[in-house]
C-alpha positions, 0 to 999 in steps of 0.5 A: 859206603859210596854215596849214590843217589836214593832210590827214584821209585818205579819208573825212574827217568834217565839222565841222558834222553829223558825217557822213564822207565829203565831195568833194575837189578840188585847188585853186591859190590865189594867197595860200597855194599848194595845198591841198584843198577839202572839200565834206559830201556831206551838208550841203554845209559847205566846208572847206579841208586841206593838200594830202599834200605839205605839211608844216605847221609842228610844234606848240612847246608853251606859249602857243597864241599863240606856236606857229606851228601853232597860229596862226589856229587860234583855240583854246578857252580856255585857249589852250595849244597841244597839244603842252604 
């Protein structure tokens, strides 16, 4: 399973402008199961979510590096996970 950010709710804020609401649409993809697209209804940025149903895995604390939910995640130095 590809480890995707959870599910933002109903109206998600983009990343890139700031703004909150964007489309959503369920998607099957071969390498990684489910999840959602998200598309900005303002500047059109895509990103994906885990769907409600998916349970991502609990962040451990410690080194980024080594927490499976934090994998991929590419976190800002210092690289700790949050849940330290």
């Amino acid at each position: 399973m590809i480890n995707r950010p959870p599910f933002s709710g109903e109206y998600p804020r983009c990343v890139k402008c700031g703004n909150v609401g964007a489309h959503t649409r369920y998607a099957e993809v071969p390498v990684g199961g489910e999840c959602l697209t998200r598309a900005c209804r303002r500047c059109d940025y895509e990103w994906e979510e885990a769907t409600v149903q998916q349970k991502l895995p609990a962040h451990v604390g410690g080194n980024a590096e080594d927490c499976p939910a934090c994998s991929g995640s590419n976190p800002a130095y210092p690289f700790i996970c949050p849940a330290t």
